[in-house]
Each structure stands twice: as structure tokens, then as C-alpha cells.
C-alpha positions in Angstrom: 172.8 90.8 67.3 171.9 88.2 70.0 168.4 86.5 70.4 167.9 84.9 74.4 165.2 82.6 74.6 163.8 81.9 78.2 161.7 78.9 78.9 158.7 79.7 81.5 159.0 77.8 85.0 158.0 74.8 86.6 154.0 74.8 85.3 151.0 73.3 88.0 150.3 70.7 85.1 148.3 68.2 87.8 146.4 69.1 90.6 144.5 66.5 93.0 145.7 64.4 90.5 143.7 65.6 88.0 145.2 67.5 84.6 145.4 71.3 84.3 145.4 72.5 80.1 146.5 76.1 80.9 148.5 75.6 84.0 149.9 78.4 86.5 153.1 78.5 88.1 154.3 76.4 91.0 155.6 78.1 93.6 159.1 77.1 92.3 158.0 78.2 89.3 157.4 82.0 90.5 160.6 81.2 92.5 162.9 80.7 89.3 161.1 83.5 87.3 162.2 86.1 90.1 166.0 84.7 89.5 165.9 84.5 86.0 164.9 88.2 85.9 167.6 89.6 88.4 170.0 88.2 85.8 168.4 90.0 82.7 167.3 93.0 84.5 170.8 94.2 83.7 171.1 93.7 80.7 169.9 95.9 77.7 166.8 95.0 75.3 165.2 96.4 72.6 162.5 94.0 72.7 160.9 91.3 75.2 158.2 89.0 73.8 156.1 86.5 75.5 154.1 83.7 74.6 150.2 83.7 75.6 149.9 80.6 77.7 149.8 81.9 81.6 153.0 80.0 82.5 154.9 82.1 80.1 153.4 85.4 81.1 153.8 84.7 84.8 157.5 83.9 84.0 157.9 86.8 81.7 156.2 89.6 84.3 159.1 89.6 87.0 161.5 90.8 83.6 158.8 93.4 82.7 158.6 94.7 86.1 162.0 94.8 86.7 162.8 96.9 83.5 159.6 99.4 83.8 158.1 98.0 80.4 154.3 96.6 79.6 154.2 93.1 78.4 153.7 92.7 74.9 152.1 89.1 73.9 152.7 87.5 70.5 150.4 85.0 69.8 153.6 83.0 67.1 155.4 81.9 70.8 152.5 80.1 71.9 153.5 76.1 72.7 152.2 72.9 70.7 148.1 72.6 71.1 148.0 69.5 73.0 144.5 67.2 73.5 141.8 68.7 76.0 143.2 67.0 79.4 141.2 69.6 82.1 140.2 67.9 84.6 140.8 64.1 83.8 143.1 61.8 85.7 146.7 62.2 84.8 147.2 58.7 83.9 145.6 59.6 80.7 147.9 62.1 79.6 150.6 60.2 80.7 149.7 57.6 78.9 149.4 59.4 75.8 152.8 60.9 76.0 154.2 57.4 77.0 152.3 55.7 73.4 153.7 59.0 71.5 157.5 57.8 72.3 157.2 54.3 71.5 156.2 55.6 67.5 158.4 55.0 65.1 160.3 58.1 64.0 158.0 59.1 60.9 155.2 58.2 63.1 155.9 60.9 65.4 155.2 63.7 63.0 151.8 63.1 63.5 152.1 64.2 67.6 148.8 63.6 69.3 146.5 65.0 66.3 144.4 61.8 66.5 143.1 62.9 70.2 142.4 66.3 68.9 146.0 67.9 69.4 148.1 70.0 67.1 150.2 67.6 64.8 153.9 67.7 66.0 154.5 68.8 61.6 151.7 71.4 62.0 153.4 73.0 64.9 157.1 73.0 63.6 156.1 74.5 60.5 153.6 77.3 62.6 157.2 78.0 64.8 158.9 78.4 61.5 157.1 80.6 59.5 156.2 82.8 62.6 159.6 83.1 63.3 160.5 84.2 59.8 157.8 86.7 59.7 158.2 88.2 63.2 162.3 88.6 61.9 161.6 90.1 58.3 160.0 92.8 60.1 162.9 93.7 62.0 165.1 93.2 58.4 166.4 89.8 59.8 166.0 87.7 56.4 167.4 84.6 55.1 169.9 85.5 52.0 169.3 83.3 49.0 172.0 80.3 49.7 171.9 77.0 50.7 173.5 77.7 53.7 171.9 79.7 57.0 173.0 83.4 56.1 170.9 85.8 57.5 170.7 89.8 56.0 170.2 91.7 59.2 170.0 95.4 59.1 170.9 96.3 62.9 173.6 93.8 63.8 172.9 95.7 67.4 169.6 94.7 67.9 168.9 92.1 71.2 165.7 90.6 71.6 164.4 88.4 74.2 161.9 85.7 74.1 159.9 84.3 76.7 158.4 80.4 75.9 158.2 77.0 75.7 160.8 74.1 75.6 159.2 73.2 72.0 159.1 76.4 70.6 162.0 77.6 71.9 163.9 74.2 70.1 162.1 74.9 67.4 162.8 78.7 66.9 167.1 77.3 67.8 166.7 75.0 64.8 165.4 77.2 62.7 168.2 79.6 63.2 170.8 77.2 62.7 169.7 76.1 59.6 169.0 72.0 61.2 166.7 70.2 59.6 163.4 70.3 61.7 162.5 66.9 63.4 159.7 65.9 65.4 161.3 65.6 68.5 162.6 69.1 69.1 161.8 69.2 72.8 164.0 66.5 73.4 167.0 67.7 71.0 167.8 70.2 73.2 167.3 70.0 76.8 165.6 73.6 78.3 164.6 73.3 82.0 162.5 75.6 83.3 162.9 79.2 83.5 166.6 78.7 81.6 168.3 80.8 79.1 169.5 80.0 76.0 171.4 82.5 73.9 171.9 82.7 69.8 174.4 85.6 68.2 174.7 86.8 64.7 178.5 86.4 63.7 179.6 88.2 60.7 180.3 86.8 57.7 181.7 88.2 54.4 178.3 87.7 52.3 176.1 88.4 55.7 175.5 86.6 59.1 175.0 83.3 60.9 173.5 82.4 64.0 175.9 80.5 66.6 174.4 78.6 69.6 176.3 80.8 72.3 175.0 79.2 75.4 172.0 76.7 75.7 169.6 76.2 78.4 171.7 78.1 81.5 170.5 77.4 84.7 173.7 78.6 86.6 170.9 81.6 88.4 169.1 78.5 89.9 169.8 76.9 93.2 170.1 73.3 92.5 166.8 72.5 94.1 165.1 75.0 92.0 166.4 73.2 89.2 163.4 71.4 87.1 162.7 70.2 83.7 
């Protein structure tokens, strides 16, 4: 079984200097979605998932098209709530995010929840259990050990999954069996529109999940290359 999680491209987060909450594509953006889907265009899925947020489904469509299929949305993908930025100068975000890395480590589970975001805890744990749920229904389930072995009843089955850099970390972490932190965008590095692969390798009492390839960006041009 392989999971490949895609992060969407490079997202219009400022324009005119002012913030954008639900942000569009750059042109870049639509640039590395178009590459990223002549590499997976070939290959074969049984399933491809995409996150609601419009960055992600802009991303995602070039795949869809490619292959012939209707986009299917789960709601689970959908990235960290952050604070309601539309339409205020960037410096305040900025400055936000800039305060949020100089908290101390357990300070950091909090996130931005005191301007009105979703707590960086909140989220991890939302990833998590979506995650779990959206596997049990395809009989992908943890077996009862203290170690990450999976039960999976088609050790065939490929699914792709098109996201964010935080729930995509979160979703690799959660695979592994790592202990969840609240830094998971920065534990593993995913640029935009890159792909990041996870395989089920047999085991004698069922399967784990190895990190096969993370955050590929070898179908970008280097100045399409963005983070």
C-alpha cells in the first residue's frame, strides 16, 4: 500500500499588501500544480482526496483532469484555522507568527487560539483522529501494540492526498507512530506543490509505514521552487 501526500502551491496570501484568509493560487502556483500532475497522471489510484481550502482544490484539479475523475473534498484535510487576517495589513500577521516562534516549546501548543485561531493541540489531535477514521474505513487499523503496526486489508490499495504543509506533517507523524509536536510544519520541510510518499512494508504480525520519499520537488524548475 502507498499513501502520496501533495502540498497545494504557492498560495496569494498578501495582496496590495493587505492579507488574503482563503487565498488563490499564484500564478507559480497554477504553474507547479500543472507539473506536479503530469508526474501523477501516470500513475495508478484508487483514490484522490482534497482538502476544502481553494489553494488545495486549484492544486488538486489539474490531477483530476488529467485522470478523467470528479474531485471529491474531505472536509478532515482542511489546514490549521488561523485568526481572521482578510483584509488587514500583513505586518499583523507577520507579527503574529514572528511572537508564536519566540514561545517556549509548551507554549506553542496553544498556536494562535488567543486571536481567535485553532489551538496548534486542537488541530493535531482533529489531523489524528480524522486520519484514523478516514483509514478504518478502508480496513487500515492500528493493531493493538505499542509499536506503529497497522492491519490493512488491501496491501494494494494507493491513495493520494492533496493538502497542507501542517496537515500533511501531521498525517506523516501519525503514520510513523512520532510523538505529535506542535511544530509539525517545521519538522518536515514540504514546499509547495511537492510529494511526499509513505508505503506499508510487511511485517510478520502486520505492517508499518516507511517514509519513502519526503517533500520531492525534482518536477519543479528551480525557480518554481517555493516554500
Amino acid at each position: 500500500m502507498e499513501i502520496v501526500l501533495v502540498r497545494h502551491g504557492e498560495p496569494e496570501w498578501v495582496v496590495d499588501g493587505l492579507n488574503i484568509d482563503f487565498p488563490p493560487l499564484t500564478e507559480r502556483g497554477h504553474r507547479q500544480a500543472e507539473r506536479m500532475a503530469k508526474v501523477l497522471s501516470d500513475e495508478p489510484f484508487d483514490e484522490i482526496l482534497v482538502s476544502p481550502l481553494e489553494r488545495a482544490r486549484q492544486t488538486a484539479a489539474p490531477l483530476y483532469s488529467a485522470l478523467g475523475r470528479d474531485e471529491v473534498v474531505n472536509a478532515w484535510l482542511r489546514e490549521i484555522r488561523s485568526p481572521v487576517w482578510q483584509g488587514t495589513p500583513r505586518e499583523k500577521a507577520d507579527a503574529a507568527f514572528a511572537e508564536e516562534r519566540r514561545k517556549s516549546s509548551h507554549e506553542r501548543w496553544h498556536g494562535l487560539s488567543d486571536l481567535g485561531g485553532e489551538a496548534n493541540r486542537d488541530f493535531i489531535a482533529r489531523i489524528r483522529e480524522g486520519c484514523g477514521l478516514f483509514l478504518a474505513e478502508r480496513g487500515i487499523e492500528p493493531v493493538d501494540c505499542e509499536l506503529p503496526v497497522w492491519h490493512i486489508a488491501d496491501p494494494n490499495l494507493r491513495i493520494c492526498l492533496v493538502a497542507h504543509a501542517g496537515t500533511n506533517s501531521a498525517i506523516i507523524s501519525y503514520l510513523l507512530g512520532l510523538q505529535p509536536t506542535p511544530w509539525e510544519w517545521d519538522r518536515f520541510v514540504l514546499g509547495h506543490a511537492s510529494i511526499t510518499r509513505l508505503e506499508a512494508l510487511a511485517l510478520g504480525d502486520g505492517y508499518t509505514f516507511a517514509l519513502t520519499r519526503l517533500g520531492d520537488v525534482e518536477h519543479l524548475p528551480a525557480p518554481d521552487r517555493t516554500r
